[in-house]
N, C-alpha and C positions, 0 to 999 in steps of 0.2 A: 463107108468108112474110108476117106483117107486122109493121108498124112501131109499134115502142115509143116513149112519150111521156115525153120526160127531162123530173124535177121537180128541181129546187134544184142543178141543176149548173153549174159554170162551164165555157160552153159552148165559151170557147177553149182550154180545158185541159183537159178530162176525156177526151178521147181520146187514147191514147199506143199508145206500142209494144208490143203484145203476143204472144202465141204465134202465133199467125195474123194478119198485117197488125196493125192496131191493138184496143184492146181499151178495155173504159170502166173507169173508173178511180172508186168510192164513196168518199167522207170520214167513212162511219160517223154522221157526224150528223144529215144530213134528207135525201141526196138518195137519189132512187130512181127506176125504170120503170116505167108501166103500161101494159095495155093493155084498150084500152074492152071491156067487158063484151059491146058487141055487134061486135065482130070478126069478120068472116069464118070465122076457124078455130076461135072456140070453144073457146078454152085455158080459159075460165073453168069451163067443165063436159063438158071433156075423161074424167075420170072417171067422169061419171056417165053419159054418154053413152057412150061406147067400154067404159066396165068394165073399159080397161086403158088404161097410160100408161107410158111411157117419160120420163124427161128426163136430160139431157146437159149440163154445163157444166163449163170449164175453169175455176176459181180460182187466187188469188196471195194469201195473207193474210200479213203481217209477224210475227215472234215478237214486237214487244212493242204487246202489244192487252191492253187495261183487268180483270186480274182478274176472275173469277165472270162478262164479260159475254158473254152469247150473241150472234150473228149470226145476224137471217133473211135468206137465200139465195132463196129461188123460192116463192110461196103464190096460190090462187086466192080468199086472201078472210083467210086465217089463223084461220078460227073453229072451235074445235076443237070445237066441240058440233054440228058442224052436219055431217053424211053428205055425203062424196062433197067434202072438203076434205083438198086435198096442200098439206103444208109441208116444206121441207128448209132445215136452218137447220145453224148452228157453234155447237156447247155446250160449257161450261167444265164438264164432268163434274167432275172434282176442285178447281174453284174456284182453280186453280194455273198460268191463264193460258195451259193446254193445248186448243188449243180442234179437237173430233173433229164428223165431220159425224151427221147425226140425219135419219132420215127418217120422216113421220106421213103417215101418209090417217085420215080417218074415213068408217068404212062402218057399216050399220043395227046398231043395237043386238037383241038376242032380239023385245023387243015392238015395234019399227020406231019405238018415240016416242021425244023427242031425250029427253038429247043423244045421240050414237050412239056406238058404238066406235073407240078412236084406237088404230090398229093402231102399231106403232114399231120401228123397227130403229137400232140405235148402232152408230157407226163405234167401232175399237178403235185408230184410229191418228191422232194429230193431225198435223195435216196446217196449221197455222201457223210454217211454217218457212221464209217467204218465196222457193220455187219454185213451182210450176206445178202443181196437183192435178187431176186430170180425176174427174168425180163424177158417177157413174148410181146415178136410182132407176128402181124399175122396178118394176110393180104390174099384178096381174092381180084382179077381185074376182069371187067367188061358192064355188061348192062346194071346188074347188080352188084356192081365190085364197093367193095371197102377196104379199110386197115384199122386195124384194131391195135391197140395197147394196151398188155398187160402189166401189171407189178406186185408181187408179190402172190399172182394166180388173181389176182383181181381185176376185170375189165376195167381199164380208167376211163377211156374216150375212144370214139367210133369216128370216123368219117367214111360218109357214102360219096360213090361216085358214079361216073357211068361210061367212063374211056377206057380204049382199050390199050394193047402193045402189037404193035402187026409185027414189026422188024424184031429181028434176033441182031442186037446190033454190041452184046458183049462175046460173043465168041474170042476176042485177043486179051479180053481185059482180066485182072488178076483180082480175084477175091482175097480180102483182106482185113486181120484182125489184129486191132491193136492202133489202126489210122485209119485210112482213109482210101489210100493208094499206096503205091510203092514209092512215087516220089513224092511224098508229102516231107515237107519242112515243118509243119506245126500240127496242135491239137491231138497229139499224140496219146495213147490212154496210159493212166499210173493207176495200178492199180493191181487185184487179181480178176482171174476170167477161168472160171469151171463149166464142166458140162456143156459147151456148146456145140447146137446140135440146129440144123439148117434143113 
């Protein structure tokens, strides 16, 4: 358990009612959670370290959200060149305002020099229809590694693989909910976000 550090929120309203007690409530345009890179639990190099990861979070996204714009959801740094990086984000696949969830890690590439391999599973079901989504990703890496996608407790799509992660190479980086990174300008999430659990 710990504690998340709210940036840009207005702190007398961002908590409301949600699925479980109250829930935090994003405006899509700058706020978001961190948590410091040196934590106790180590979500920032949870991956690299463990070789597998779970995560768990309830979402609420509205149906009218901005054409072609993506949502990052949950990342330990967002840097897709860099092994041993989970992103789960809301993509506009069709550009048509339909926004399905997406899950990446990056694990070693054949010769272990970056950038490394961005493994990816797509959701087939959008899930912007302003009720309550519950969304697991869920990742094992090496001989038998995969990532799996859940929604609504339902396995949607698998991808097997068989690379691994040698380097622990987020130790400085910030785990983060609501974007992407700390200095993200875009793709911000609007929405609500309950129960997440890593």
């Amino acid at each position: 358990n710990t504690n998340g550090i709210l940036v840009n929120f207005d702190i007398e309203n961002c908590w409301v009612n949600g699925l479980i007690n109250n829930c935090l409530a994003f405006d899509g345009v700058n706020n978001y959670v961190f948590i410091e890179p040196t934590a106790s639990n180590s979500l920032n190099t949870v991956l690299e370290t463990a070789q597998s990861m779970s995560l768990s979070v309830w979402i609420n996204v509205a149906s009218n959200v901005v054409v072609g714009q993506d949502m990052n959801l949950i990342s330990n740094g967002g840097n897709v060149a860099l092994s041993g990086t989970f992103l789960l984000s809301l993509v506009d696949q069709g550009s048509n305002g339909m926004l399905y969830p997406q899950s990446k890690i990056v694990v070693d590439s054949a010769t272990l020099s970056p950038p490394g391999e961005i493994i990816t599973v797509n959701g087939n079901i959008p899930i912007n229809d302003g009720n309550w989504h519950l969304l697991n990703m869920v990742s094992e890496v090496g001989s038998s590694g995969y990532l799996k996608l859940y929604i609504d407790g339902s396995l949607i799509t698998t991808t097997s693989f068989s690379n691994t992660i040698t380097y622990t190479q987020h130790t400085g980086e910030t785990t983060v909910f609501g974007c992407s990174n700390i200095n993200d300008t875009n793709n911000f999430f609007r929405g609500y976000m309950d129960e997440l659990r890593i």
